[in-house]
C-alpha positions as YAML, in Angstrom:
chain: A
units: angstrom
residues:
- id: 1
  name: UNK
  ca: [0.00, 0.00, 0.00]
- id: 2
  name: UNK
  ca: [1.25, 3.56, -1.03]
- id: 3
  name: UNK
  ca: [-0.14, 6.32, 0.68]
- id: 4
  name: UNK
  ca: [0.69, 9.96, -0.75]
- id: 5
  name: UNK
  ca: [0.97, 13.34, 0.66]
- id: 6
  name: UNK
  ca: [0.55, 16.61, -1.11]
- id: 7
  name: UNK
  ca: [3.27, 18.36, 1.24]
- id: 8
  name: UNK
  ca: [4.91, 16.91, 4.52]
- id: 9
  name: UNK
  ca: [8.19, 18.48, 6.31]
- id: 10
  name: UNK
  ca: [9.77, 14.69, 5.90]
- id: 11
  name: UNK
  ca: [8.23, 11.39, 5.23]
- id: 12
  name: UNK
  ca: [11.09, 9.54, 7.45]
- id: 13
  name: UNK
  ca: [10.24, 12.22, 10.16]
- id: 14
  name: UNK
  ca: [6.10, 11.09, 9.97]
- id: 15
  name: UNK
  ca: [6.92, 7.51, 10.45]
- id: 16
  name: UNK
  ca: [9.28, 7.61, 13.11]
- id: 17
  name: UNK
  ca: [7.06, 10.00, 15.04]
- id: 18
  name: UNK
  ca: [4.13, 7.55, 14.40]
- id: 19
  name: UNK
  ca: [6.40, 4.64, 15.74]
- id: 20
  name: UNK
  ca: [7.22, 6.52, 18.61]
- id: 21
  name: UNK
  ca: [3.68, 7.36, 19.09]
- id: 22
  name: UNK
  ca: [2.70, 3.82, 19.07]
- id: 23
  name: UNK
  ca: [0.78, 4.17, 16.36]
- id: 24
  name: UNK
  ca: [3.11, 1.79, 14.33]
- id: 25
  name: UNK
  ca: [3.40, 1.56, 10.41]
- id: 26
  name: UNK
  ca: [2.98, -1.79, 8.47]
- id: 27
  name: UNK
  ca: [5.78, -3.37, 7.12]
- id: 28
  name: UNK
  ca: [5.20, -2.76, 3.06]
- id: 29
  name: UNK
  ca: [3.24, 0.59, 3.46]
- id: 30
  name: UNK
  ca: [4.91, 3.38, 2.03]
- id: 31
  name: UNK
  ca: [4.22, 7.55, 2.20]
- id: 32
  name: UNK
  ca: [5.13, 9.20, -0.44]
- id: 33
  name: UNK
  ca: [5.06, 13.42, -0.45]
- id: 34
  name: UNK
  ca: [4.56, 15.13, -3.59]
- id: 35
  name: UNK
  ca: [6.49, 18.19, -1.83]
- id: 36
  name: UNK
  ca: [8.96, 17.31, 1.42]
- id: 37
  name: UNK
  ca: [10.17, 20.50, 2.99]
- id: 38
  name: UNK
  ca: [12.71, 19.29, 5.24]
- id: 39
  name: UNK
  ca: [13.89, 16.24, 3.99]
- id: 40
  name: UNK
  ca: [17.90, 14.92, 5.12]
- id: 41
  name: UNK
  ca: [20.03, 12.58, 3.20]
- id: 42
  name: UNK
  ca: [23.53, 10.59, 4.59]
- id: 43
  name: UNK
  ca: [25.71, 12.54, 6.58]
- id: 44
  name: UNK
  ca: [22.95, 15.10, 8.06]
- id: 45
  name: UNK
  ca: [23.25, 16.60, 3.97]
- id: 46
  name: UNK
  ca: [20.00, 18.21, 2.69]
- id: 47
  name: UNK
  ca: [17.89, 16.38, 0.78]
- id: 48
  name: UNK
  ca: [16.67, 18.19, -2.48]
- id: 49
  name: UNK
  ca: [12.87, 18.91, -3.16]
- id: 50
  name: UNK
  ca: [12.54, 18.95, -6.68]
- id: 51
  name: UNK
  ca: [8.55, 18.68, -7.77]
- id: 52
  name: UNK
  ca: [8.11, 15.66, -9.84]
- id: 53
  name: UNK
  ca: [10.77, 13.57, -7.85]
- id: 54
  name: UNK
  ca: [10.25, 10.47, -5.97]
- id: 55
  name: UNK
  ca: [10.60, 11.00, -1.96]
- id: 56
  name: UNK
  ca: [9.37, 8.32, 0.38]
- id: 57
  name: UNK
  ca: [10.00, 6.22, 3.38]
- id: 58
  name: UNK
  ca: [9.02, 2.92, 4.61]
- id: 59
  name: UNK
  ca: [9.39, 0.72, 7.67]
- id: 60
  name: UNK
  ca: [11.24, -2.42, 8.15]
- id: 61
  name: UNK
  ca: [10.78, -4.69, 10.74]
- id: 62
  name: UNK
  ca: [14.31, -6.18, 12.86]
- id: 63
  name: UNK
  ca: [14.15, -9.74, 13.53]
- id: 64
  name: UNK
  ca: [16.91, -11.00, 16.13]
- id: 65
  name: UNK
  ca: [19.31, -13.29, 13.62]
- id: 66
  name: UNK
  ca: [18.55, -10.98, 10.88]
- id: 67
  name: UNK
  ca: [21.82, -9.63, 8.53]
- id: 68
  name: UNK
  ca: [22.80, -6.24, 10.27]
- id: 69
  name: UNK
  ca: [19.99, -3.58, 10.32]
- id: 70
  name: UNK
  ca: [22.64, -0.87, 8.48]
- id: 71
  name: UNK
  ca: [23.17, -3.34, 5.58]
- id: 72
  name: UNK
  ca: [19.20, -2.44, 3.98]
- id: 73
  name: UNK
  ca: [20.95, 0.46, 2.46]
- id: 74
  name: UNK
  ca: [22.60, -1.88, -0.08]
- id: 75
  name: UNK
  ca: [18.77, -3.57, -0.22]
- id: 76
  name: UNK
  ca: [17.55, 0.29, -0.77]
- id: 77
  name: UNK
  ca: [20.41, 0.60, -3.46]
- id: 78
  name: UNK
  ca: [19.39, -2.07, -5.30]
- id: 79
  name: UNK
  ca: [15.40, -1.64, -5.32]
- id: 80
  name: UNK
  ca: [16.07, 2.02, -6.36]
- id: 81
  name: UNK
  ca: [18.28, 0.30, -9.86]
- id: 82
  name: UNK
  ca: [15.90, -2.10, -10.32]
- id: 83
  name: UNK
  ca: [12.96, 0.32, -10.24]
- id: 84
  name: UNK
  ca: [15.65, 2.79, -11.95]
- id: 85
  name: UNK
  ca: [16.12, 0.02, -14.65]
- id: 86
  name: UNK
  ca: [12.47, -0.68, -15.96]
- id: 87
  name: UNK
  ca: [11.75, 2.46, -16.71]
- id: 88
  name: UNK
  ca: [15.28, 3.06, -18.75]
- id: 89
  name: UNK
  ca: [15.90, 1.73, -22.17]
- id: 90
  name: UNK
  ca: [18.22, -1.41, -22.25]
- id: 91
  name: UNK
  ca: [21.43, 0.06, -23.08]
- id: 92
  name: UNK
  ca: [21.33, 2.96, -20.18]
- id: 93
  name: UNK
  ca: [24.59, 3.38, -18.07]
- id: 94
  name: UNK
  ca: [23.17, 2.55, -14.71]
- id: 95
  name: UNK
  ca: [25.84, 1.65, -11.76]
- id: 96
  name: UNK
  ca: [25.97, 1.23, -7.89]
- id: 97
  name: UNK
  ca: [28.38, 2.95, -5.98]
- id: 98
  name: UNK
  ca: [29.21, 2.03, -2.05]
- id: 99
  name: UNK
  ca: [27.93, 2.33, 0.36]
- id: 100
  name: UNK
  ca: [24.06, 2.98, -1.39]
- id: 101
  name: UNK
  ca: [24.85, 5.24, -4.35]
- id: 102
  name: UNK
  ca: [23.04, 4.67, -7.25]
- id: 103
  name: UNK
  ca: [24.41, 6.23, -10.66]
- id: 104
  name: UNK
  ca: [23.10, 6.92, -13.97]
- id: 105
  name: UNK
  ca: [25.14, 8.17, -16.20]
- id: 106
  name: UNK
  ca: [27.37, 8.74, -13.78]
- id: 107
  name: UNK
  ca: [26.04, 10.78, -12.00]
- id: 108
  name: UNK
  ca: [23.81, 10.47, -8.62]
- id: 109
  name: UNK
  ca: [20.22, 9.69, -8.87]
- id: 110
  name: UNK
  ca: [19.10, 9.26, -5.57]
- id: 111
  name: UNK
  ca: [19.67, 9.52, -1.51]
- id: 112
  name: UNK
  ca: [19.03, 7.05, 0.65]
- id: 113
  name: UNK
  ca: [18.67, 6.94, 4.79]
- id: 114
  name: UNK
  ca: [18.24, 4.53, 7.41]
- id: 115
  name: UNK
  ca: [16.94, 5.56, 10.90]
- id: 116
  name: UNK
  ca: [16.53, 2.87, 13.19]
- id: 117
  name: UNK
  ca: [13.06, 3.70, 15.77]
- id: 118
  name: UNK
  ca: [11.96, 1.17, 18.59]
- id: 119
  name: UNK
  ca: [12.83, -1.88, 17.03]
- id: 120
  name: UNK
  ca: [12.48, -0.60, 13.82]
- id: 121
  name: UNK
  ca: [13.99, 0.63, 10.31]
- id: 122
  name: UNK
  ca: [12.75, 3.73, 8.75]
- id: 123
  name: UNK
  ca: [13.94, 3.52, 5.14]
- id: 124
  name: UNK
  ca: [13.69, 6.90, 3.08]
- id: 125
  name: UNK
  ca: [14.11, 6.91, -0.03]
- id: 126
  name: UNK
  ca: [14.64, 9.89, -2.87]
- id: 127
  name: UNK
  ca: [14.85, 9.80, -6.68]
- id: 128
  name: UNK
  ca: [15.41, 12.54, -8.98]
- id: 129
  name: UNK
  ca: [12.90, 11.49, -11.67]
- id: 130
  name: UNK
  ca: [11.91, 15.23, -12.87]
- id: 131
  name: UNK
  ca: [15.10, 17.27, -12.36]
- id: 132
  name: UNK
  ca: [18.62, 17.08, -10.35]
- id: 133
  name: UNK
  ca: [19.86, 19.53, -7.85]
- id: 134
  name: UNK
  ca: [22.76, 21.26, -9.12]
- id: 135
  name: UNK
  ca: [25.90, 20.59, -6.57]
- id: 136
  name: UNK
  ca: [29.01, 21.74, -6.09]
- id: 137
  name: UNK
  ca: [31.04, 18.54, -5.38]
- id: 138
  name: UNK
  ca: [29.37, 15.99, -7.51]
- id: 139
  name: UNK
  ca: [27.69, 15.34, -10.66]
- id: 140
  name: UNK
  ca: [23.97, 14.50, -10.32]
- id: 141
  name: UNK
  ca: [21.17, 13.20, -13.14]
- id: 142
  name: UNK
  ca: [17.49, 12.75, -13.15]
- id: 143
  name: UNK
  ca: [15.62, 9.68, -14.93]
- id: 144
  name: UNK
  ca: [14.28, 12.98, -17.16]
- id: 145
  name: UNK
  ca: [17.83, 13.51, -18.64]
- id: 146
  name: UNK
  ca: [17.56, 10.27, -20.85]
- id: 147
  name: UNK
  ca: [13.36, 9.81, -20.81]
- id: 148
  name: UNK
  ca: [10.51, 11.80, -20.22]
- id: 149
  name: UNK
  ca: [9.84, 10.70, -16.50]
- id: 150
  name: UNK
  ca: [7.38, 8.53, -15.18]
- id: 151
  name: UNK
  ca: [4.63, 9.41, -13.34]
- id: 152
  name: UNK
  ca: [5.28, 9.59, -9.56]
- id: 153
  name: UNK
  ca: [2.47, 6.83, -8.97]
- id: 154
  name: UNK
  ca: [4.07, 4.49, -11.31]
- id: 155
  name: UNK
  ca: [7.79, 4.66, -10.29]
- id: 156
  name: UNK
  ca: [6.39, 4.46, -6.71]
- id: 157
  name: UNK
  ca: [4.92, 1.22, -7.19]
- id: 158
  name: UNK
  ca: [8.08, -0.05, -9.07]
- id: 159
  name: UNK
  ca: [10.42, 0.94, -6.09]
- id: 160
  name: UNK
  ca: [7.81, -0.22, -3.54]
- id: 161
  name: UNK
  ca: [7.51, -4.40, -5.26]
- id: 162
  name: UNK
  ca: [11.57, -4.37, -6.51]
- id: 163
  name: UNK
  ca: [12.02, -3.47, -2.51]
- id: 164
  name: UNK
  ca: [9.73, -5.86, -1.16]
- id: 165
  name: UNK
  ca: [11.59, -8.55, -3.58]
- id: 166
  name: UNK
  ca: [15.32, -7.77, -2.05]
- id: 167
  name: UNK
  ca: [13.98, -7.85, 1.47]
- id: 168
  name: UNK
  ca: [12.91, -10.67, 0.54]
- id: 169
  name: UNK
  ca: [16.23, -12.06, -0.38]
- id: 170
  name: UNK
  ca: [18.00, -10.56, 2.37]
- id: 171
  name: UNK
  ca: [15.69, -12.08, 4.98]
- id: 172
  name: UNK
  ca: [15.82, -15.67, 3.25]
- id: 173
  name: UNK
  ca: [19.63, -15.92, 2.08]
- id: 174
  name: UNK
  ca: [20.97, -13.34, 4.42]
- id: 175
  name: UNK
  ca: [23.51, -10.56, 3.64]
- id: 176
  name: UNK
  ca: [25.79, -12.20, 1.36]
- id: 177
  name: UNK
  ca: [23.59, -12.59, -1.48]
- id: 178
  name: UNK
  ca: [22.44, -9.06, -0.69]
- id: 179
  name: UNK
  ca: [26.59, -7.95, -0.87]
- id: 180
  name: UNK
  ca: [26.81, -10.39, -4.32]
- id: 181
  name: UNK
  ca: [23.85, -8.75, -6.09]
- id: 182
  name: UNK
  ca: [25.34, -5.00, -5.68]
- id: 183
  name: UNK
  ca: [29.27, -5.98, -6.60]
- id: 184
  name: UNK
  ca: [27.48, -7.40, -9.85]
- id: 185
  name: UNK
  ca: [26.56, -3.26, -10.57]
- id: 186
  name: UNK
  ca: [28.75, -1.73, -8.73]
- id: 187
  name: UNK
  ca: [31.51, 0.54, -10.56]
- id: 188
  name: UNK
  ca: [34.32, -0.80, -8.37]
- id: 189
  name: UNK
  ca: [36.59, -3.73, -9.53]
- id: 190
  name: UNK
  ca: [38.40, -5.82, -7.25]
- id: 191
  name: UNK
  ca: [41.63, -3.96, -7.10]
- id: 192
  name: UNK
  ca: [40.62, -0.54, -8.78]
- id: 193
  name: UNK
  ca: [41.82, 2.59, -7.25]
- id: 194
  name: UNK
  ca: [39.82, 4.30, -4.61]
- id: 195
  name: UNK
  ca: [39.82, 7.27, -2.47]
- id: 196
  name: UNK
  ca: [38.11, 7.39, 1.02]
- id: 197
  name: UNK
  ca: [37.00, 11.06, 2.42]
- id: 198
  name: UNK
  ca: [36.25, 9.41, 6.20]
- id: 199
  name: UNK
  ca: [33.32, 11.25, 8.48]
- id: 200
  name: UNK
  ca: [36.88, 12.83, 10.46]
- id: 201
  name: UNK
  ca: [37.99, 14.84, 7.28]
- id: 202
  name: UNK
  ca: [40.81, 12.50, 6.40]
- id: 203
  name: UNK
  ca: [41.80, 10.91, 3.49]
- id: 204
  name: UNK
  ca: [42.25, 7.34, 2.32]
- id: 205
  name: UNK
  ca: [43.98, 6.09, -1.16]
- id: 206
  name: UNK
  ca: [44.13, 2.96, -2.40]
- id: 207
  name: UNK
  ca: [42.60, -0.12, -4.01]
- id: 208
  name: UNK
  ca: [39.14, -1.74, -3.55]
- id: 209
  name: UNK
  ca: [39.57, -5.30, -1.82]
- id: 210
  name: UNK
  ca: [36.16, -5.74, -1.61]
- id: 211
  name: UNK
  ca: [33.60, -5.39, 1.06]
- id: 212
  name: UNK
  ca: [33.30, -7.48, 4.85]
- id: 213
  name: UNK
  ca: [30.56, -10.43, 4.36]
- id: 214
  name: UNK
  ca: [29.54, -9.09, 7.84]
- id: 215
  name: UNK
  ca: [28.16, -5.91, 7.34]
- id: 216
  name: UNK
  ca: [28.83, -4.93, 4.08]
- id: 217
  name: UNK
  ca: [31.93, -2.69, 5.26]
- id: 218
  name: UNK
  ca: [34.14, -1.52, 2.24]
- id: 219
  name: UNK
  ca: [37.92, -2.83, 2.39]
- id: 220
  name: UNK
  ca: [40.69, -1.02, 1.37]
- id: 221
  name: UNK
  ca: [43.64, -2.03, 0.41]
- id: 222
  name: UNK
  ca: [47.16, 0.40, 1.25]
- id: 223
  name: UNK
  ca: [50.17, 1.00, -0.88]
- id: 224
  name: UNK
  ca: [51.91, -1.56, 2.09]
- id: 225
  name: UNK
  ca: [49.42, -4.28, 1.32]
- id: 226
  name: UNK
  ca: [47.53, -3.42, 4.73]
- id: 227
  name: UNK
  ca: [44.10, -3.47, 4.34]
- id: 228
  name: UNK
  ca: [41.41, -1.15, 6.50]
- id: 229
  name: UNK
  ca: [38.10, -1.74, 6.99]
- id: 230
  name: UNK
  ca: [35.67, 1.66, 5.82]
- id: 231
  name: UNK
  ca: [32.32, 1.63, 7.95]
- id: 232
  name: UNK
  ca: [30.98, 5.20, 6.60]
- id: 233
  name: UNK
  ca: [32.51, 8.03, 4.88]
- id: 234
  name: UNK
  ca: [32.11, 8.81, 0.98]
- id: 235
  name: UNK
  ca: [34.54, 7.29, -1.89]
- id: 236
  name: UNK
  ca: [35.61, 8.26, -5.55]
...
């Protein structure tokens, strides 16, 4: 079920507050705002509110034994390309970028964020599909810049089943399949070259080893064959 709002101040914000309320939210409902006014994406970062865009949360459920609650971002990732992929023509560039980027052209097509609220996930979820904010430090694209873009109903119900698919698969085969599924998109090669701009300011260079079966933590590997283990931060 896909409930939509004409304006809200942020769809992730509604949910948790009904959650805390005790209101709860069914797992598989989605709200979807035609205008968000205050939405956030990783790192605290504004989220853009262009009209015709996609922006929506939903709730998932933790199970004790589940894969680690962080690791849905790769399951948001890869909803948000498969969604991203039926409405594209065959031949579009479409790539995943860690730790839930999800590129088209390559450039960035959508924000994802995880909040975790008594017991729960709140998974929000935008997608340029009209327009892309202009930014200063990386290129951005819209579903618009390569066809004229779907209707907001229709994309939403494409992101809403390809989700309900890979939590699906991450429930049933765990996080591994999950980690297989978005190294088969993403733009890193074993071994590639990578640079790590870490939540402290620093910098990282070196070469993608691959990411930890545990939580989906990227591993890098250093000029002295050391390798470190990346939990958050942003990479090029």
């Amino acid at each position: 079920m896909i409930a939509f709002a004409e304006q809200t101040g942020s769809t992730n914000a509604d949910l948790a507050a009904a959650l805390r309320a005790g209101e709860g939210w069914a797992e598989g409902r989605w709200l979807v705002a035609r205008r968000q006014t205050a939405g956030r994406g990783r790192q605290g970062r504004e989220w853009f509110d262009g009209a015709g865009n996609f922006m929506g949360s939903t709730v998932v459920m933790l199970a004790e034994g589940g894969p680690p609650p962080a690791s849905l971002s790769f399951v948001a990732a890869l909803a948000v390309s498969d969604a991203a992929a039926a409405a594209l023509p065959d031949d579009t560039a479409l790539a995943l970028k860690w730790p839930n980027d999800v590129l088209l052209d390559g450039g960035k097509l959508s924000g994802i964020l995880l909040e975790m609220v008594r017991g729960h996930i709140v998974v929000g979820i935008g997608v340029n599909l009209a327009r892309a904010p202009d930014l200063p430090d990386r290129k951005t694209a819209a579903l618009a810049d390569v066809i004229p873009p779907p209707p907001l109903e229709d994309f939403a119900a494409s992101l809403a089943a390809a989700f309900d698919r890979r939590l699906e698969s991450w429930r049933t085969y765990g996080l591994g399949a999950t980690l297989h599924a978005f190294l088969s998109r993403s733009i890193h090669a074993q071994g590639s070259p990578v640079t790590v701009h870490d939540t402290d300011g620093s910098v990282l260079s070196g070469s993608f080893a691959g990411l930890e079966e545990s939580d989906g933590a990227l591993r890098l590997r250093l000029a002295d064959g050391s390798e470190r283990v990346i939990r958050a931060g942003d990479i090029s």
